[in-house]
C-alpha positions as CSV (number, residue, x, y, z in Angstrom):
1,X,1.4,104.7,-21.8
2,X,0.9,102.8,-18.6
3,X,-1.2,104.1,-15.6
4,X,0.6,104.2,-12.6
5,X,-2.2,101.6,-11.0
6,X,-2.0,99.1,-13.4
7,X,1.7,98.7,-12.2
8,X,2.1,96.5,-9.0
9,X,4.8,95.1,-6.9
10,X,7.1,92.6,-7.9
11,X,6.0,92.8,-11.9
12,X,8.3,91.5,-14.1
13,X,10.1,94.8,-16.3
14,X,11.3,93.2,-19.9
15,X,12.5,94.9,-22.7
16,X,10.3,94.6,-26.1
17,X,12.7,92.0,-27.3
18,X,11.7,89.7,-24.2
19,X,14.2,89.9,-22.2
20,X,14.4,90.3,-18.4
21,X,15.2,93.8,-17.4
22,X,13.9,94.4,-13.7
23,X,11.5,93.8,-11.1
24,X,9.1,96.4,-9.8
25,X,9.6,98.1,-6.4
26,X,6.4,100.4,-7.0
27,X,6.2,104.1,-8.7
28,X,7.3,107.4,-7.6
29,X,6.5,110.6,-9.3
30,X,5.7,109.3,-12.6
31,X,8.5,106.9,-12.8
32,X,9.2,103.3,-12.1
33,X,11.4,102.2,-9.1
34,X,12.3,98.6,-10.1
35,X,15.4,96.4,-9.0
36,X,18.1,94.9,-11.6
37,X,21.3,93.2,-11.1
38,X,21.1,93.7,-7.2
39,X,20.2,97.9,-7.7
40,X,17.8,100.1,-7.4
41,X,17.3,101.8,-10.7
42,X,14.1,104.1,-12.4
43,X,12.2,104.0,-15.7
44,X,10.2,106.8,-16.8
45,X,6.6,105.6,-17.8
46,X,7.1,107.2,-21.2
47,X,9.3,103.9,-21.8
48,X,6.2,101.7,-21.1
49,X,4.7,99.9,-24.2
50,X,2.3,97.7,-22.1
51,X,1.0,96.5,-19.1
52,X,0.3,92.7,-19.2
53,X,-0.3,89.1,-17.8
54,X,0.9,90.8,-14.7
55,X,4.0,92.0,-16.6
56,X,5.8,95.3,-18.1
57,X,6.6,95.5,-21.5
58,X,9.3,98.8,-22.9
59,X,9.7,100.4,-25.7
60,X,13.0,99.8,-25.7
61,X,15.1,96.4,-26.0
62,X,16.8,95.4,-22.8
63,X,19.9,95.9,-24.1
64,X,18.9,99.9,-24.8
65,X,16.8,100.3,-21.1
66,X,20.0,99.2,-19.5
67,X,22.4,101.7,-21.0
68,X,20.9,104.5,-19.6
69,X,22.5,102.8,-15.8
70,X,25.6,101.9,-16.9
């Protein structure tokens, strides 16, 4: 799991299949604040594979991080 300082504004949020899920806002109470499709939406860090090359990898495909939103 991620520390919460590794995370920064503006890091790109993909899914573990590659694919674009969000951008960062920051983090709150153990989770992630990150915009996606024009809303604010949260991750929990517990869905965080990896923080790196100034980007967040998941867990989770896109596809499944979505679904929770929707």
């Amino acid at each position: 799991m991620a520390n919460a300082p590794q995370i920064k504004e503006h890091m790109a949020v993909k899914g573990s299949d590659g694919k674009h899920v969000g951008t960062v806002l920051g983090v709150e109470n153990g989770r992630v604040k990150l915009i996606s499709g024009g809303m604010d939406h949260d991750i929990d860090m517990t869905m965080i594979d990896a923080v790196e090359k100034g980007m967040i990898r998941l867990r989770k495909t896109a596809e499944e991080a979505v679904k929770a939103w929707h």
